[in-house]
C-alpha positions in Angstrom: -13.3 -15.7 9.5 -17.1 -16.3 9.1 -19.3 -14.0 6.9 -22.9 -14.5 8.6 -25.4 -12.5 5.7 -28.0 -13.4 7.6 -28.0 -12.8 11.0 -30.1 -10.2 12.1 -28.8 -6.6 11.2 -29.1 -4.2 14.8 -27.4 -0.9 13.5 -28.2 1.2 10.5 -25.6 0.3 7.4 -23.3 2.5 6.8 -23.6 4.5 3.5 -20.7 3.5 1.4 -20.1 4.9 -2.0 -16.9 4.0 -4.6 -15.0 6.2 -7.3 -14.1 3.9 -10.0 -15.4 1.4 -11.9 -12.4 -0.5 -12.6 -10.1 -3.8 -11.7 -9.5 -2.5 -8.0 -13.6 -1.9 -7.3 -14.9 -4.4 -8.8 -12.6 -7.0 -7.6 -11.6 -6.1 -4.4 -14.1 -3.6 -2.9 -17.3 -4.6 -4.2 -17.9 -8.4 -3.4 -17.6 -7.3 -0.5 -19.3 -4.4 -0.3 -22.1 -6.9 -1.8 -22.1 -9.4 1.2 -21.3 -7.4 4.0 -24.4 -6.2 5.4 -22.6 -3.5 7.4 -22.3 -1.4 4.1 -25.5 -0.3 2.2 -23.7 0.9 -1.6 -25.4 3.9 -2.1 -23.1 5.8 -5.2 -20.6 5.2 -7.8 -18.7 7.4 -9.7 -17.6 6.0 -13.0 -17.9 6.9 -16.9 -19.0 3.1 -17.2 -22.9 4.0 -17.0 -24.3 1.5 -18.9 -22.2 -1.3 -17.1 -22.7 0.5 -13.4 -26.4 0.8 -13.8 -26.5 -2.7 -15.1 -24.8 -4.1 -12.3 -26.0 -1.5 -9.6 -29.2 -0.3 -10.2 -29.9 1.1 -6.8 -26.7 2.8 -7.0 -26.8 6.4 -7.6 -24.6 7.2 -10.8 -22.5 10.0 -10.6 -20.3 11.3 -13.6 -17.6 12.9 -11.5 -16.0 11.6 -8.4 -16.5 15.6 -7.4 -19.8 15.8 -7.7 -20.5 12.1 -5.5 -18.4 13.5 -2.6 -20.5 16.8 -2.7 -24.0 16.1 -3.9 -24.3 11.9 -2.3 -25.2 10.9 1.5 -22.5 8.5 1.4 -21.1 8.4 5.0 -18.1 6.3 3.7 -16.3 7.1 0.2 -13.6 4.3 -0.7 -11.7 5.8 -3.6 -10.1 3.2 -6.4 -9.0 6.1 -8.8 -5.8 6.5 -10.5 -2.5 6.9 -7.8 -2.1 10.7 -8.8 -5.9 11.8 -7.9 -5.5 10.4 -4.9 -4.7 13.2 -2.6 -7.4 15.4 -4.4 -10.3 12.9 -3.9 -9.0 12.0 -0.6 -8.6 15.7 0.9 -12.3 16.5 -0.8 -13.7 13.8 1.1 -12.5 14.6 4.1 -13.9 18.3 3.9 -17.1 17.0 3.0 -17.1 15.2 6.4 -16.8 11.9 5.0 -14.8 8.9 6.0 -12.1 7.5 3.5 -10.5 4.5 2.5 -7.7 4.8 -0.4 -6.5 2.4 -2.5 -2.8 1.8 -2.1 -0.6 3.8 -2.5 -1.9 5.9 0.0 -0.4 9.6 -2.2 2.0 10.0 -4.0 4.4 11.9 -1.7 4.9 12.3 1.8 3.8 15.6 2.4 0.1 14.7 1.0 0.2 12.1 3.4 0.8 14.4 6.1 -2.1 16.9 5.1 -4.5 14.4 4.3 -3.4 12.8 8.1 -3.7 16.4 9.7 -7.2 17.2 8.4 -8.6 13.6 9.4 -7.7 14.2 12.9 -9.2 17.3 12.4 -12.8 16.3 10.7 -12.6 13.0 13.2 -13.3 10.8 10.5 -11.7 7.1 9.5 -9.0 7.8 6.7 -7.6 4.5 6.0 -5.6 2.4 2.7 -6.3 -0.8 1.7 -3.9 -3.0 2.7 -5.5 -6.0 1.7 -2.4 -8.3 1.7 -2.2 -8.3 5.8 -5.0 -10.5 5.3 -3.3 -12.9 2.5 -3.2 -16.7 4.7 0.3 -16.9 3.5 1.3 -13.6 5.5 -0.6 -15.1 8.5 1.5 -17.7 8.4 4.5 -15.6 8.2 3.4 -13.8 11.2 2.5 -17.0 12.9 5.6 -18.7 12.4 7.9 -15.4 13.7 5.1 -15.1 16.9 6.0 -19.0 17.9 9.4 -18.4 16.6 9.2 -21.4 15.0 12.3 -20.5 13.1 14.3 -18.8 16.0 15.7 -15.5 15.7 14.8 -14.3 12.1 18.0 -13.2 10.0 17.2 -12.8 6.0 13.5 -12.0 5.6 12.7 -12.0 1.8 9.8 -11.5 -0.4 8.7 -11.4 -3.7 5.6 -10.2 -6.1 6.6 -11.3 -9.2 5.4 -11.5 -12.7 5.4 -12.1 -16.5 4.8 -9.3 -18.5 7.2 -9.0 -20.9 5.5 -6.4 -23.1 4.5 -3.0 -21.8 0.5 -2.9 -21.7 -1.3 0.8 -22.4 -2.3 1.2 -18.9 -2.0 3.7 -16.3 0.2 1.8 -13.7 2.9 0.9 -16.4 3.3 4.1 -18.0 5.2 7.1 -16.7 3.0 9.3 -14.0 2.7 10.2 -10.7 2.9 7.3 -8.8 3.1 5.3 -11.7 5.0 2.2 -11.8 5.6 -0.7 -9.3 7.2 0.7 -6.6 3.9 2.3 -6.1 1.5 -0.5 -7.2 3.5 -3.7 -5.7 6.0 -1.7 -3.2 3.3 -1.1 -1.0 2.2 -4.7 -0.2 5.7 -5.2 0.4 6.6 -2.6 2.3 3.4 -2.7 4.8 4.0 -6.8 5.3 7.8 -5.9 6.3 6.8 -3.0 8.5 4.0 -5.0 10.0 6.9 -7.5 11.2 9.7 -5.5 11.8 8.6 -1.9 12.3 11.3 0.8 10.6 14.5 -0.3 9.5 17.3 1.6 10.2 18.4 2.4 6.8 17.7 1.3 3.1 19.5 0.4 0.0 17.7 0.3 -3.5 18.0 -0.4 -6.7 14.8 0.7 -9.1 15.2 0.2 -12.9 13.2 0.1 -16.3 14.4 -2.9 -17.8 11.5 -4.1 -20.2 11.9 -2.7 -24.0 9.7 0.5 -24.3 9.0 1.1 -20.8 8.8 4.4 -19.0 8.4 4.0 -15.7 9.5 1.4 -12.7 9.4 -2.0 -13.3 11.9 -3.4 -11.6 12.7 -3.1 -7.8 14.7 -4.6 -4.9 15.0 -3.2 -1.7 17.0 -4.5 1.2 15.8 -3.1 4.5 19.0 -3.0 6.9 18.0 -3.7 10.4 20.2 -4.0 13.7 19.8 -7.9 13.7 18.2 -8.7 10.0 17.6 -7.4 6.2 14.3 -7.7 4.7 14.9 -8.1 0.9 11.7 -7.1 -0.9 11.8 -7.6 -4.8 9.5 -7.3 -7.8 9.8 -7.6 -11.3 7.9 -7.7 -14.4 10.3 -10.5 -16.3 9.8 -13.4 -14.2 8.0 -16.5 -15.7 8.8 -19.3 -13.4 6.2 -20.1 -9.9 6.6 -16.8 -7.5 9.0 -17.7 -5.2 7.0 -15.8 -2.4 8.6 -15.7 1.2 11.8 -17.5 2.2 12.8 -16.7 5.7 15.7 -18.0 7.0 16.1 -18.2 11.0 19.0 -19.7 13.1 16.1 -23.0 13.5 15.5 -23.6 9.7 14.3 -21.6 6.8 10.4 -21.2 5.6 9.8 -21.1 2.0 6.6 -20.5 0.3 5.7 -20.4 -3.5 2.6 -19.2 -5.0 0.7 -16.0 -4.3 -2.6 -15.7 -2.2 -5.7 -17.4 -3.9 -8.0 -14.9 -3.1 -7.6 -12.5 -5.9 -7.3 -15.0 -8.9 -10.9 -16.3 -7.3 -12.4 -13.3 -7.2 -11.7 -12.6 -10.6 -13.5 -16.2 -11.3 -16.4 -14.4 -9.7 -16.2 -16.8 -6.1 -18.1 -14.5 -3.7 -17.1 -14.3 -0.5 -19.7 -15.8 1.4 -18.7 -18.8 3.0 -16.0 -19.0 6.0 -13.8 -21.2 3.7 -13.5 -19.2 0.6 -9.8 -18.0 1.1 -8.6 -21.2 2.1 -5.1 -22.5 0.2 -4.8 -26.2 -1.5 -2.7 -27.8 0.2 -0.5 -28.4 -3.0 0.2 -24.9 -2.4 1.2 -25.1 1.5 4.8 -23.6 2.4 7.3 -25.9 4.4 10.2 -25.2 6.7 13.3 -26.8 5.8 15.7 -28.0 9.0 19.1 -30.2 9.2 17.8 -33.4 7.7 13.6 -32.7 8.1 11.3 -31.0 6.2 7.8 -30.2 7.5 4.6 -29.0 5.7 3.0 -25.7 6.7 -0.4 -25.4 7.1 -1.2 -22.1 5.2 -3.6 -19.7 7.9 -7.2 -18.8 6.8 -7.0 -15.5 5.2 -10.1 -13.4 4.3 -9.7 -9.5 3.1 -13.4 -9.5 4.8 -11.4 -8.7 7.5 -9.9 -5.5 6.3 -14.0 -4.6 5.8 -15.5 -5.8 9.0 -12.8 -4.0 10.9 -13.3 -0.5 8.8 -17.2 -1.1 10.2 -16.1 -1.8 13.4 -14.3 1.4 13.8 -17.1 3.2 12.1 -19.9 2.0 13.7 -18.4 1.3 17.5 -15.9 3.7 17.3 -12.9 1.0 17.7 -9.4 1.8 16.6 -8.7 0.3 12.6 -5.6 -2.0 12.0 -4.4 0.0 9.3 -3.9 4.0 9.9 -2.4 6.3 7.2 0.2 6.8 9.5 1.1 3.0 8.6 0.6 3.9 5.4 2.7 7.0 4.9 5.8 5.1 6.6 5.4 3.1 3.7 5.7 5.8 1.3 8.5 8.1 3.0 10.2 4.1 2.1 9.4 4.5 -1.1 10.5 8.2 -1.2 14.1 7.0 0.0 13.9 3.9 -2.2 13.9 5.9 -5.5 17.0 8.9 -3.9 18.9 5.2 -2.8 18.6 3.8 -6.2 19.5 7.4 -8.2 22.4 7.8 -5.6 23.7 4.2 -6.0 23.9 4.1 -2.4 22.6 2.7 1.3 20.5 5.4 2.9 19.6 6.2 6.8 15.8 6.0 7.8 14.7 8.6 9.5 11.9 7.4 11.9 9.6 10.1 13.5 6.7 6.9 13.7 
């Protein structure tokens, strides 16, 4: 997908302002924020304001994400603060007529998910979460390869988003909160990838565990979503140090297996911007293969491009065009996560209820 920053601009940008200053804005909003000339960043709110005005100096600096939703112009408010401010920030906006985009998790429980949902419909304005990873090459492969059914009928869909961090850092996501842990900071990707394939399983079994030294909160997690014809086994951890073992599909044609995790992120943190069409693209070292009786073929890994996620929020602003990724998506995902946690506290296999 092309990013054209100069081709001539026929509509007025739409006024975009961010809460947060941190990892999630800088790396995943703003760069594209930056080269997108559908946006026009016109506030941040952050206590960073040496670093903000540094970096932003046409940005108006506010000190409280309150007080940018009610005093700014901003048309569009994307909101990276922590998981348990979310429904606050989120619900403000909306009453303040404008649109919003959320960091995952969307809230931290259902029923903020349905309120938030409720008063979008009813201010008519884009409320949408972040669900960058739809647009990760690796999943467009995935997605690919079930569309051709390349593998035939799909029976154990599995995924991981692992890591090594075997000592508890003094951060928000790894200690005990609302919405802390990675149920809500991994689950999510998982969740909304499986979903995206499958739709609603008909019932869940969890297990979702502290297991580092000194934690407080969930770092550990593997969910097997029971369908009529398949599972979906989605796991995380914080204790794994060998490659990510990242999608292994098995089908009744050969199995897909893919290591490695999405480029995009690690070069955005190198400070690649996203301006040319080829900036997502995999090595090929890192390209997934299917495995069949006696042959093994390479896997081209699909342009990705979370540009994508941002043209298509302007597209829905601006032309009025239906986005890819509703709350309604998103709060699937976390009645999911709801049920994951009573499955694992239960210590047993729990019906999904879907209402979707």
């Amino acid at each position: 997908m092309t990013i054209n920053t100069h081709s001539p601009i026929t509509y007025t940008p739409i006024k975009t302002a961010i809460i947060g200053y941190g990892y999630s804005a800088k790396i995943f909003h703003l760069p594209f924020i930056r080269h997108l000339p559908e946006f026009d960043l016109v506030a941040i709110s952050s206590s960073q304001h040496d670093a903000v005005s540094k970096d932003w100096p046409n940005a108006q600096l506010y000190v409280s994400p309150e007080a940018l939703i009610t005093q700014s112009d901003a048309e569009l408010v994307i909101i990276t603060a922590p998981n348990d401010v979310h429904f606050h920030l989120a619900k403000l906006a909306l009453e303040n007529d404008k649109h919003v985009i959320l960091e995952k998790p969307f809230v931290t429980n259902s029923r903020d998910g349905e309120t938030l949902i409720a008063l979008g419909h009813a201010k008519q304005k884009l409320l949408s979460v972040f669900q960058n990873r739809r647009y990760d090459g690796d999943f467009l492969t995935v997605q690919k390869l079930i569309r051709e059914e390349r593998l035939g009928d799909i029976k154990v869909f599995e995924a991981h988003f692992d890591r090594f961090r075997p000592q508890v850092r003094q951060r928000w996501r790894e200690q005990a909160s609302d919405g802390g842990g990675i149920l809500f900071d991994l689950g999510p990707h998982l969740i909304d990838q499986a979903l995206q394939l499958f739709g609603m399983p008909q019932s869940i079994t969890a297990q979702c565990r502290i297991v580092r030294d000194g934690g407080s909160t969930v770092d550990f997690f593997n969910l097997v979503l029971h369908y009529a014809d398949k599972i979906a086994i989605l796991h995380a951890d914080m204790l794994s140090a060998t490659p990510n073992r990242r999608f292994t599909i098995q089908g009744i044609k050969g199995t897909y297996q893919k290591f490695g995790l999405d480029p995009q992120e690690s070069r955005l943190i190198a400070g690649l911007t996203p301006s040319q069409a080829n900036w997502a693209d995999e090595d090929a070292s890192q390209y997934g293969h299917i495995y069949s009786e006696g042959e093994t073929k390479v896997v081209v890994t699909e342009r990705g491009g979370y540009q994508g996620y941002f043209q298509a929020t302007a597209n829905s602003i601006l032309h009025d065009a239906a986005h890819p990724v509703t709350a309604e998506q998103a709060l699937n995902g976390i009645k999911l996560i709801e049920l994951a946690l009573k499955s694992s506290e239960l210590g047993r296999t729990l019906p999904v209820v879907d209402k979707s």
